[in-house]
FIVO-926359 format. One line per field, with one value per residue: residue number from 1; residue in one letter; x, y, z of N, C-alpha, C, O in turn. Coordinates in Angstrom, 1 decimal. Last residue first. Layout:
REM residues N
num = c(NUM | ...) $
residuo = c(a | ...) $
neast = c(X | ...) $
nnorth = c(Y | ...) $
nup = c(Z | ...) $
caeast = c(X | ...) $
canorth = c(Y | ...) $
caup = c(Z | ...) $
ceast = c(X | ...) $
cnorth = c(Y | ...) $
cup = c(Z | ...) $
oeast = c(X | ...) $
onorth = c(Y | ...) $
oup = c(Z | ...) $
This chain:
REM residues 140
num = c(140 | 139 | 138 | 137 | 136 | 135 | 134 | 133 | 132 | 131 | 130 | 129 | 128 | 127 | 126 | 125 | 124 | 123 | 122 | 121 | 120 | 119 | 118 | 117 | 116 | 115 | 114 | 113 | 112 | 111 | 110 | 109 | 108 | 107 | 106 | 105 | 104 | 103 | 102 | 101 | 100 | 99 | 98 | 97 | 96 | 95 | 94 | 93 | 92 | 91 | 90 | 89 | 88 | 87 | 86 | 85 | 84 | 83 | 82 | 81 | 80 | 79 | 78 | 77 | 76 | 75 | 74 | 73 | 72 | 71 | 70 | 69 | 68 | 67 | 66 | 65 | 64 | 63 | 62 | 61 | 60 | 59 | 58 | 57 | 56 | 55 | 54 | 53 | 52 | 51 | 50 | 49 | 48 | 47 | 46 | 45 | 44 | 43 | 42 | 41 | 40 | 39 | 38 | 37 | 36 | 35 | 34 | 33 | 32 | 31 | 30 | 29 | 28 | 27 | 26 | 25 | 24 | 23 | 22 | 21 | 20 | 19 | 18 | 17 | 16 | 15 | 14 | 13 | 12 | 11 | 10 | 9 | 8 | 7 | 6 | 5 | 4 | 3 | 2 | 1) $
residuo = c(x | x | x | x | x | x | x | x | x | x | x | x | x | x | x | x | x | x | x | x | x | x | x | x | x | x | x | x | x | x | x | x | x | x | x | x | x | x | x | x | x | x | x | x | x | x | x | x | x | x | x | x | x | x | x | x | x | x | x | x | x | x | x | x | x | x | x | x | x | x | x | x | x | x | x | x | x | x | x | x | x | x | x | x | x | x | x | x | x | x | x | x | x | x | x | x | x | x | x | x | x | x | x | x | x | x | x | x | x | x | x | x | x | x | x | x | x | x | x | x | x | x | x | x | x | x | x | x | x | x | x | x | x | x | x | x | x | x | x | x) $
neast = c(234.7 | 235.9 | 238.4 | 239.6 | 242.3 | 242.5 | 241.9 | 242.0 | 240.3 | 240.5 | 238.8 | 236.2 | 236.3 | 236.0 | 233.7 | 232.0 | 232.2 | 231.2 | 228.6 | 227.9 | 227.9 | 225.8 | 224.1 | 223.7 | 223.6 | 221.0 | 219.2 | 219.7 | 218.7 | 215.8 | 215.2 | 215.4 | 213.3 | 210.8 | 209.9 | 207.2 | 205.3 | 203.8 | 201.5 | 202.9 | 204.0 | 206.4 | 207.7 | 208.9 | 209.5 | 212.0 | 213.4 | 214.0 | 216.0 | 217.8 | 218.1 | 219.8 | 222.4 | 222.2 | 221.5 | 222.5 | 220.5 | 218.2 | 219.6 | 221.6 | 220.3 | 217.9 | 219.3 | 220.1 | 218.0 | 216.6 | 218.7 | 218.3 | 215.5 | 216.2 | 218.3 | 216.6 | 213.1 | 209.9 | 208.2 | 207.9 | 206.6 | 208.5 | 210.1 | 208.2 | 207.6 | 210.3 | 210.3 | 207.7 | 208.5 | 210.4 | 209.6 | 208.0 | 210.2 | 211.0 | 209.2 | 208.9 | 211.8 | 211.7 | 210.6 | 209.5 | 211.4 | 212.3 | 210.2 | 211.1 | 212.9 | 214.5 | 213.5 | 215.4 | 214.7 | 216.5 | 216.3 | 216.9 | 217.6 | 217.0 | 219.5 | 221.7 | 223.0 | 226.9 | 229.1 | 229.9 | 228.7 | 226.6 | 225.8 | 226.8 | 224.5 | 222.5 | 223.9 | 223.5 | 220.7 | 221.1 | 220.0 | 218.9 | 221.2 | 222.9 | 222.1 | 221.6 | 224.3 | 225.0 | 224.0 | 224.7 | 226.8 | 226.7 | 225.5 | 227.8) $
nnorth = c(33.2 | 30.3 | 29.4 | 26.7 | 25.4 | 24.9 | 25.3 | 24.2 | 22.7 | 19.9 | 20.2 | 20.2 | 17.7 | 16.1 | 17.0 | 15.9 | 13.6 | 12.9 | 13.6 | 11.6 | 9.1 | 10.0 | 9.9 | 7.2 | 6.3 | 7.2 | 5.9 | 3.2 | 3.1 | 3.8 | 1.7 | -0.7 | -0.1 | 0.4 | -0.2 | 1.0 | 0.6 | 3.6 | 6.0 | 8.1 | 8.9 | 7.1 | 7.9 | 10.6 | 9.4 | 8.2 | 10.4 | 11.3 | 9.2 | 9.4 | 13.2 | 14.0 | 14.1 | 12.5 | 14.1 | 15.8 | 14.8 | 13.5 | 11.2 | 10.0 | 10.2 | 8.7 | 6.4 | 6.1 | 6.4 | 4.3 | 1.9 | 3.1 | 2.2 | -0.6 | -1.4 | -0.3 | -0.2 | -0.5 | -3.4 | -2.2 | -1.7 | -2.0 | -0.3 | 1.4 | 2.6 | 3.8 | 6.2 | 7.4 | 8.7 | 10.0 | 11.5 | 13.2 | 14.6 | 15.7 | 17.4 | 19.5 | 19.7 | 19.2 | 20.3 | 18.1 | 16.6 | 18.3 | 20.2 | 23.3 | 24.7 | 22.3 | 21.7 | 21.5 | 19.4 | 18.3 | 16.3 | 15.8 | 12.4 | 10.6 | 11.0 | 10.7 | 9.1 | 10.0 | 10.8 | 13.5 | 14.0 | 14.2 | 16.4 | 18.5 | 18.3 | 19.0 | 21.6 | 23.4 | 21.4 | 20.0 | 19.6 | 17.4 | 15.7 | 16.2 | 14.9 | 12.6 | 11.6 | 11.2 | 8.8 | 6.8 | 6.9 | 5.5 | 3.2 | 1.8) $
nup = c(-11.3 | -12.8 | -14.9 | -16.7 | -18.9 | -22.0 | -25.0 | -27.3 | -28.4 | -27.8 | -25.2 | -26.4 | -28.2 | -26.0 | -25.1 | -27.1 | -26.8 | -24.3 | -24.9 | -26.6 | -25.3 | -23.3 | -25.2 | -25.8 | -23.6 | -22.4 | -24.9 | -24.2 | -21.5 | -22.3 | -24.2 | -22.5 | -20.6 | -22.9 | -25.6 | -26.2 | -29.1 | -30.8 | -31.1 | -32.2 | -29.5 | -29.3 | -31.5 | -30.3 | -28.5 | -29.5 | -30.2 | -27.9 | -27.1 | -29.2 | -30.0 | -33.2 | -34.2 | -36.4 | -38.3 | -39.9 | -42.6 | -43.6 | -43.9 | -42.7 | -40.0 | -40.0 | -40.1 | -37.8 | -36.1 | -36.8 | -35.7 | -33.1 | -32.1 | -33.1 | -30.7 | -28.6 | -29.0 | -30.3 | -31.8 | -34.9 | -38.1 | -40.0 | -41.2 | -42.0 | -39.3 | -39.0 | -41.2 | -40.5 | -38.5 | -38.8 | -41.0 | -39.7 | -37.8 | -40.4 | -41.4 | -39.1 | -36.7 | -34.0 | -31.3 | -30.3 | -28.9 | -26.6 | -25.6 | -24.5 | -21.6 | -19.4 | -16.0 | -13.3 | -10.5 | -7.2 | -5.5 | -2.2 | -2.5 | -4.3 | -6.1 | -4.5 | -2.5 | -2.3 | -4.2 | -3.9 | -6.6 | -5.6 | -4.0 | -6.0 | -7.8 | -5.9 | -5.6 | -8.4 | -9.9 | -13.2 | -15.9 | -17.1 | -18.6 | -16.6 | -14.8 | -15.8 | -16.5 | -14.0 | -13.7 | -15.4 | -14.4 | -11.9 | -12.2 | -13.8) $
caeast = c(235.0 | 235.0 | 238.6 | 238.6 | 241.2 | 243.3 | 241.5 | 243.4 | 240.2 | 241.1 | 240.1 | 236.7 | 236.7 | 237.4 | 234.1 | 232.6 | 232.5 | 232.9 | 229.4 | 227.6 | 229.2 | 227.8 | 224.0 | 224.3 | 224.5 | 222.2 | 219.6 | 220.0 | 220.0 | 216.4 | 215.2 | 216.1 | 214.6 | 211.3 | 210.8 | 208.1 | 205.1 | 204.2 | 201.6 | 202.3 | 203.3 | 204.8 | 207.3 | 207.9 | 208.7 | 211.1 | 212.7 | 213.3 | 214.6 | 216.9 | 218.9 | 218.3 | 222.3 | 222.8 | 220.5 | 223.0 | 221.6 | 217.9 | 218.3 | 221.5 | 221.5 | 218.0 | 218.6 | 221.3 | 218.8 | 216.2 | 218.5 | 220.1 | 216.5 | 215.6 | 218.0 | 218.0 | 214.3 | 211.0 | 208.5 | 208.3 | 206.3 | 207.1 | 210.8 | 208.8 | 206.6 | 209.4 | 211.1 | 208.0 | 207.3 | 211.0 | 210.6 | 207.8 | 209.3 | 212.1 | 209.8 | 208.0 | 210.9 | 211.9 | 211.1 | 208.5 | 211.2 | 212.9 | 210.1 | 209.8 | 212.0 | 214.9 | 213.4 | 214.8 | 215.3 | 215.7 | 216.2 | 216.6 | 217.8 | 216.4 | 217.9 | 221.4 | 221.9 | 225.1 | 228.4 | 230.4 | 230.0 | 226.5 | 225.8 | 227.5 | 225.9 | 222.7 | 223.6 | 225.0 | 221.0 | 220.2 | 220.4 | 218.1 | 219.7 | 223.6 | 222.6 | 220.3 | 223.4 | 226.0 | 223.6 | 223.1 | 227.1 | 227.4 | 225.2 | 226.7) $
canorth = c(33.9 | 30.8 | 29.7 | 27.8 | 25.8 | 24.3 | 25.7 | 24.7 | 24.1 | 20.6 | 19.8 | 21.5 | 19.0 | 16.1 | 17.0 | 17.5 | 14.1 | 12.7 | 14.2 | 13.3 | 9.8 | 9.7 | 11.3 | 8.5 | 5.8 | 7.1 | 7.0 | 3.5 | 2.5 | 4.7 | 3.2 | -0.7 | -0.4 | 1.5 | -1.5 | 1.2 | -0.1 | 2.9 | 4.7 | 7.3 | 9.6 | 7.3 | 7.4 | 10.5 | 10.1 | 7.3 | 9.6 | 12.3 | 9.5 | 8.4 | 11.6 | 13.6 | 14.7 | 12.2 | 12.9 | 15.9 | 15.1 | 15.1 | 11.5 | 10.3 | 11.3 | 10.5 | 6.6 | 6.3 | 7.9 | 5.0 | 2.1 | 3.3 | 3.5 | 0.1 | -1.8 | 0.1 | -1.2 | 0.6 | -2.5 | -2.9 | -1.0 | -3.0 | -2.0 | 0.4 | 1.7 | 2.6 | 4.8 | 6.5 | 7.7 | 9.2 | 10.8 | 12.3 | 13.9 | 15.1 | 16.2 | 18.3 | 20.0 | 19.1 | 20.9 | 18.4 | 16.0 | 18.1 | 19.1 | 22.2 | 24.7 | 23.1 | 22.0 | 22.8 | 19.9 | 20.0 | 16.8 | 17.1 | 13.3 | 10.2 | 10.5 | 11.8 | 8.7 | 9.5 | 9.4 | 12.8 | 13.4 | 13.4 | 15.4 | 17.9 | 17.8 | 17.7 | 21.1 | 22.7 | 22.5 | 19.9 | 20.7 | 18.2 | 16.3 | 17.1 | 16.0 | 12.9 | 12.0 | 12.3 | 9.8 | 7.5 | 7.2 | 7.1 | 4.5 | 2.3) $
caup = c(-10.0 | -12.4 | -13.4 | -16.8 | -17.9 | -20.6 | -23.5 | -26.9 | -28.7 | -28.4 | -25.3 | -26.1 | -29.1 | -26.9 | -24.4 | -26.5 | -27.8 | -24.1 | -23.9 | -27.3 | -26.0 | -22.6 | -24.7 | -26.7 | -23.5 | -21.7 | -24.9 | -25.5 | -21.6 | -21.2 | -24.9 | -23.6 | -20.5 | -21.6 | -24.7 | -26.3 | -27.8 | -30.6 | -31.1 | -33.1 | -29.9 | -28.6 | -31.5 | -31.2 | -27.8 | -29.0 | -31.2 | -28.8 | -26.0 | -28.7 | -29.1 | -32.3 | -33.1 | -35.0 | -37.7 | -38.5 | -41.9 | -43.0 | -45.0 | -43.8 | -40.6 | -40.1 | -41.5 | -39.0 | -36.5 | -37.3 | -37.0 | -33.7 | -32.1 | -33.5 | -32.3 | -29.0 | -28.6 | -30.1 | -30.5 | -34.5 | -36.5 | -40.1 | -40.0 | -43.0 | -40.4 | -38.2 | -40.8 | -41.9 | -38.3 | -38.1 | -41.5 | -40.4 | -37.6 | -39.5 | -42.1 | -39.4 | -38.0 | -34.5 | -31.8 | -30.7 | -29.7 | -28.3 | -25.4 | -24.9 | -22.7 | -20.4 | -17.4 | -13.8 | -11.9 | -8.5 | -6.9 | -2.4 | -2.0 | -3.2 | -6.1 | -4.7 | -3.1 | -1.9 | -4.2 | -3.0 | -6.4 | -6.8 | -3.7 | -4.7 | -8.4 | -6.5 | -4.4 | -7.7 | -9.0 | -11.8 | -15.4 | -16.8 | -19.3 | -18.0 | -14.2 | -15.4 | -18.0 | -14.9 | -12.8 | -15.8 | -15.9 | -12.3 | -12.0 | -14.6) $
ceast = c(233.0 | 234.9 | 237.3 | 238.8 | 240.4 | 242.7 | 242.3 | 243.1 | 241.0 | 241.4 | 241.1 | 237.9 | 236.8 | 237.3 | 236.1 | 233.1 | 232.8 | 233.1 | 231.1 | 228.4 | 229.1 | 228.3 | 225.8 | 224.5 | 225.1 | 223.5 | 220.9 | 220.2 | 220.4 | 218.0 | 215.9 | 216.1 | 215.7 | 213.1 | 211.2 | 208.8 | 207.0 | 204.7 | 202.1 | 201.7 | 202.2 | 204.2 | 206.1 | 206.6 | 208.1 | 210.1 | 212.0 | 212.6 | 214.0 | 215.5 | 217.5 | 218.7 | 220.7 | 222.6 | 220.9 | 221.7 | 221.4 | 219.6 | 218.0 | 220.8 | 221.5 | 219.0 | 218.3 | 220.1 | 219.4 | 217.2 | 217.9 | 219.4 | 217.1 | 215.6 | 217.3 | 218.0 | 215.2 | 211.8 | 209.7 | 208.3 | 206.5 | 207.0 | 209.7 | 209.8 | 207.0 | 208.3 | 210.6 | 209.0 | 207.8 | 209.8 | 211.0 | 208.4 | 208.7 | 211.2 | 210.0 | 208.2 | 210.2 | 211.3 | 211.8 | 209.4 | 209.6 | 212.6 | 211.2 | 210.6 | 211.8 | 213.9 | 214.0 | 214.6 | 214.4 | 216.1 | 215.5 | 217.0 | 217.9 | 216.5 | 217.3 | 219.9 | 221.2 | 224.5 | 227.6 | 229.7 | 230.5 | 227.9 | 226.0 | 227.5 | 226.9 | 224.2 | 223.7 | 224.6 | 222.6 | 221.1 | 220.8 | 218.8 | 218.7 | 221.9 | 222.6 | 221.1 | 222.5 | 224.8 | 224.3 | 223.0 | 225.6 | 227.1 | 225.6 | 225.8) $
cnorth = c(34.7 | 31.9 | 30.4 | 27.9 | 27.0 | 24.3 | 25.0 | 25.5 | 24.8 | 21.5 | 20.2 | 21.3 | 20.1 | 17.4 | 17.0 | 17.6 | 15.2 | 13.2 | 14.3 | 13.9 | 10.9 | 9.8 | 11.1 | 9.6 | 6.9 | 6.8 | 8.2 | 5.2 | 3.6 | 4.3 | 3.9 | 1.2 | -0.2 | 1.1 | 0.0 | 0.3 | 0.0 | 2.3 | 3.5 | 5.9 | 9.2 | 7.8 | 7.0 | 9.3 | 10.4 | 7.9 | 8.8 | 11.1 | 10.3 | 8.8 | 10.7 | 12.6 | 14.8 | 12.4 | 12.5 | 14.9 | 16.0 | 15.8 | 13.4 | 11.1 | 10.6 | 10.9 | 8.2 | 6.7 | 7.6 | 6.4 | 3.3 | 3.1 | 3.8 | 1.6 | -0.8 | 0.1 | 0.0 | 0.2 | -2.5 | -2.4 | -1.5 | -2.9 | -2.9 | -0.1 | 1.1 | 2.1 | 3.6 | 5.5 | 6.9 | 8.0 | 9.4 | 11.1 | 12.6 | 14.1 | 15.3 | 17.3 | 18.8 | 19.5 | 20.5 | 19.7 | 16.8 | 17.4 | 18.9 | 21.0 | 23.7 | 23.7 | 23.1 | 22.1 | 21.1 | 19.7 | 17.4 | 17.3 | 14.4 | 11.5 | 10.9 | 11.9 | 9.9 | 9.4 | 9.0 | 11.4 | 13.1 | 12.8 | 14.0 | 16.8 | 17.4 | 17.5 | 19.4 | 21.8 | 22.1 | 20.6 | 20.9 | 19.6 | 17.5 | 17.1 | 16.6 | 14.4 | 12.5 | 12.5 | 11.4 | 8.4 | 7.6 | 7.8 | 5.9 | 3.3) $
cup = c(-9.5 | -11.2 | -13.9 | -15.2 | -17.7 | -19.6 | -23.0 | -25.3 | -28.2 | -29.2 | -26.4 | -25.7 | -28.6 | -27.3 | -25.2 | -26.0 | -27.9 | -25.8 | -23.8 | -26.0 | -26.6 | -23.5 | -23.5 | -25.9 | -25.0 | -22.3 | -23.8 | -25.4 | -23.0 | -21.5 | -23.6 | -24.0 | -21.1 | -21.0 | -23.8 | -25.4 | -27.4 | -29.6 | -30.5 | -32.8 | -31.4 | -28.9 | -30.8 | -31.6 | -29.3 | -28.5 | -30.6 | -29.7 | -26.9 | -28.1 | -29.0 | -31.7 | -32.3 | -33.9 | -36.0 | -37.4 | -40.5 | -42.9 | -44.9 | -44.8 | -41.7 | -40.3 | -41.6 | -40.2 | -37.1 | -37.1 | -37.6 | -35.0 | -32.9 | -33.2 | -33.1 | -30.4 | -28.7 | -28.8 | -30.6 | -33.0 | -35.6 | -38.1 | -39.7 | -41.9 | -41.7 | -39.1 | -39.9 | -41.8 | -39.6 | -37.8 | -40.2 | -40.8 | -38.0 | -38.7 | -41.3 | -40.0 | -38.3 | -36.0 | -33.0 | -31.4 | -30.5 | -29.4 | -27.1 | -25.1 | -23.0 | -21.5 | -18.4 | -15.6 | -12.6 | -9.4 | -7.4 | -4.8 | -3.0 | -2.3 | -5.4 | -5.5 | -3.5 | -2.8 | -3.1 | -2.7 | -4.9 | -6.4 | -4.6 | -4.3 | -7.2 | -7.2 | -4.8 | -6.7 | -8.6 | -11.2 | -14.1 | -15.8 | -18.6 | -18.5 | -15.5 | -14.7 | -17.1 | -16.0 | -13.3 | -14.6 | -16.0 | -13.4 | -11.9 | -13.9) $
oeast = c(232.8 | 235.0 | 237.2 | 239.2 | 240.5 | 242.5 | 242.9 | 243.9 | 241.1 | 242.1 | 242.2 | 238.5 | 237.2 | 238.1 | 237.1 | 233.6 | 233.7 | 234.3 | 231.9 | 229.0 | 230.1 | 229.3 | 226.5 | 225.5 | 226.3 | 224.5 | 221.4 | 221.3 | 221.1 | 218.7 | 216.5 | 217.2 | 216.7 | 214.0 | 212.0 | 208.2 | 207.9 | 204.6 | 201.4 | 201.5 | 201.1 | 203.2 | 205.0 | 205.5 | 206.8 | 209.5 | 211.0 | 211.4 | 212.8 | 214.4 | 216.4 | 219.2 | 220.4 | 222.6 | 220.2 | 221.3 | 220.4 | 219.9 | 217.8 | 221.0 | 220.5 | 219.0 | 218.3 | 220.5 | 219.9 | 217.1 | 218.4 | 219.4 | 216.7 | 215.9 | 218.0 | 217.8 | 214.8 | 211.3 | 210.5 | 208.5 | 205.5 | 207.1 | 209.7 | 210.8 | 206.3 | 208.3 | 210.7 | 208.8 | 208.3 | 209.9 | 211.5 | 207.9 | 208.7 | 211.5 | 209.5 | 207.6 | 210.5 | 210.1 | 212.6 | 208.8 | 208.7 | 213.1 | 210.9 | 211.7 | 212.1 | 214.2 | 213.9 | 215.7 | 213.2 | 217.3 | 214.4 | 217.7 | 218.5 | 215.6 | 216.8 | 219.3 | 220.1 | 225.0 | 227.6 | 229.6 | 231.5 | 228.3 | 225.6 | 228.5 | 227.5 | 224.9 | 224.5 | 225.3 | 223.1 | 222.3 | 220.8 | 218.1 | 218.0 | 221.3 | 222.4 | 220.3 | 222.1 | 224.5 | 224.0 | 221.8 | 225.3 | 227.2 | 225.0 | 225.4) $
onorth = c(35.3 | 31.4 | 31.0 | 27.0 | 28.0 | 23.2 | 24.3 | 26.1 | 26.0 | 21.5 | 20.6 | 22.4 | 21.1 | 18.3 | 17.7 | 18.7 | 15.7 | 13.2 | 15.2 | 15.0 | 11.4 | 10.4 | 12.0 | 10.2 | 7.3 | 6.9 | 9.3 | 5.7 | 4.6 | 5.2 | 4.9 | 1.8 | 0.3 | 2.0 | 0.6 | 0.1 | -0.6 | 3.1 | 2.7 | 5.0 | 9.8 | 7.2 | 6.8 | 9.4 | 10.6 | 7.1 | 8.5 | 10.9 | 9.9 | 8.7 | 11.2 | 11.6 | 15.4 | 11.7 | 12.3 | 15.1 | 16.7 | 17.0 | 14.2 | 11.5 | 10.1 | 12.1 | 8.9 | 7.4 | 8.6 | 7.4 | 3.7 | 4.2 | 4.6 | 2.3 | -0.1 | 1.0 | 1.2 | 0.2 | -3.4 | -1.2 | -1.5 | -3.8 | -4.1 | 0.0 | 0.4 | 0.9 | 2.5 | 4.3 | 5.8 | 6.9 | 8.3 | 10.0 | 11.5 | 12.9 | 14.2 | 16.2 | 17.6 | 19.4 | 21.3 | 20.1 | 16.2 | 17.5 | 19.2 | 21.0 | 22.8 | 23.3 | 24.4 | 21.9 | 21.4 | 19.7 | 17.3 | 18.2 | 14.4 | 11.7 | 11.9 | 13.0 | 10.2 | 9.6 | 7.8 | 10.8 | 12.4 | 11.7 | 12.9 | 16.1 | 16.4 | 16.5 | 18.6 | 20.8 | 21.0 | 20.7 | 22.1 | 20.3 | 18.3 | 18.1 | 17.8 | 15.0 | 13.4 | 13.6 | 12.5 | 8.9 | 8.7 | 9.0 | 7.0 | 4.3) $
oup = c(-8.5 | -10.1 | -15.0 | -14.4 | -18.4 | -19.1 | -23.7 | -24.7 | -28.5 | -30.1 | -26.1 | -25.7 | -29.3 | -27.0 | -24.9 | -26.2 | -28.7 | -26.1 | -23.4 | -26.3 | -27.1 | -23.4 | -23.0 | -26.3 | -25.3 | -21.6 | -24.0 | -25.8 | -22.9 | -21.8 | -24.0 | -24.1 | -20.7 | -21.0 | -24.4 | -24.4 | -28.0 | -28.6 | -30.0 | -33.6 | -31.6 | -28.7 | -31.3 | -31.9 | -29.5 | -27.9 | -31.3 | -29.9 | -26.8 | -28.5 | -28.7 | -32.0 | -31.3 | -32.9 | -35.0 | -36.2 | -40.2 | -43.1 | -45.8 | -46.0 | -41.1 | -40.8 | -42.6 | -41.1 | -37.7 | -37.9 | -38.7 | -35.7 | -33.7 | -34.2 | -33.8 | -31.2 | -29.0 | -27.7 | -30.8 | -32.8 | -34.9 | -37.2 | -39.4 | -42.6 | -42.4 | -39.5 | -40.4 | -42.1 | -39.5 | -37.3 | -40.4 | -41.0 | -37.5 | -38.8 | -41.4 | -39.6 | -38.0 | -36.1 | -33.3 | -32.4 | -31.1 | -30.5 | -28.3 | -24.6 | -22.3 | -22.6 | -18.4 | -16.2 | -12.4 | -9.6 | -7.8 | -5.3 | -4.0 | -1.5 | -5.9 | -5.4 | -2.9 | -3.9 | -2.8 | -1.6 | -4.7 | -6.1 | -4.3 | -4.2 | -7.2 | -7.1 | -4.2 | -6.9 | -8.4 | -11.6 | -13.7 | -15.1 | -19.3 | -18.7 | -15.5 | -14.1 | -17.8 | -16.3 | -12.9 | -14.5 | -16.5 | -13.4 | -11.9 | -14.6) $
């Protein structure tokens, strides 16, 4: 499981070749020399305002419940139906909305929940540059 939240904390924030080194030769790359470089604002404020809306409105009809997994996953199925490409707002965005109204967030549960879309938004691209008929890439 550490690999997998140490791969999503390299892909969310970009982090220097040095930490990727040290990533894969499995130290405590935590702990040691983390640069991250932010990516521009904050996604969950880049969202259109509906979208937003939509994600307070859904929580307040579950009857404003503390923000879990459960709750996550319910409110993006209801964004991709409602906005479409719902999907692709990850957890951590919706639950930052949600803080932002307020809400009591389960922190364990929403860091797991959003690690665990953002491993398959990865191994999802990860197929389809597979079968874009690339094979490899040489970097010079």
């Amino acid at each position: 499981m550490l690999v997998l939240i140490e791969n999503v904390l390299i892909r969310i924030f970009d982090l220097d070749a040095s930490v990727n080194h040290c990533a894969s030769r499995g130290s405590d790359f935590i702990s040691k020399r983390l640069s991250m470089k932010v990516r521009g604002q904050n996604p969950a404020q880049s969202l259109r305002p509906d979208a937003r809306e939509k994600v307070i409105a859904a929580w307040r009809d579950l009857g404003e419940p503390a923000v879990g997994a459960a709750v996550l996953r319910k409110i993006q199925e209801g964004l991709k139906h409602s906005i479409g490409g719902g999907a692709g707002v990850s957890p951590a965005a919706i639950a930052r909305i949600l803080a932002d109204a307020d809400a009591e967030l389960l922190h364990p549960e929403v860091i797991e929940c959003d690690a665990e879309w953002r491993a398959s938004e990865i191994e999802r691209e990860t197929k389809t540059f597979q079968h874009s008929g690339i094979r490899s890439l040489e970097f010079t």
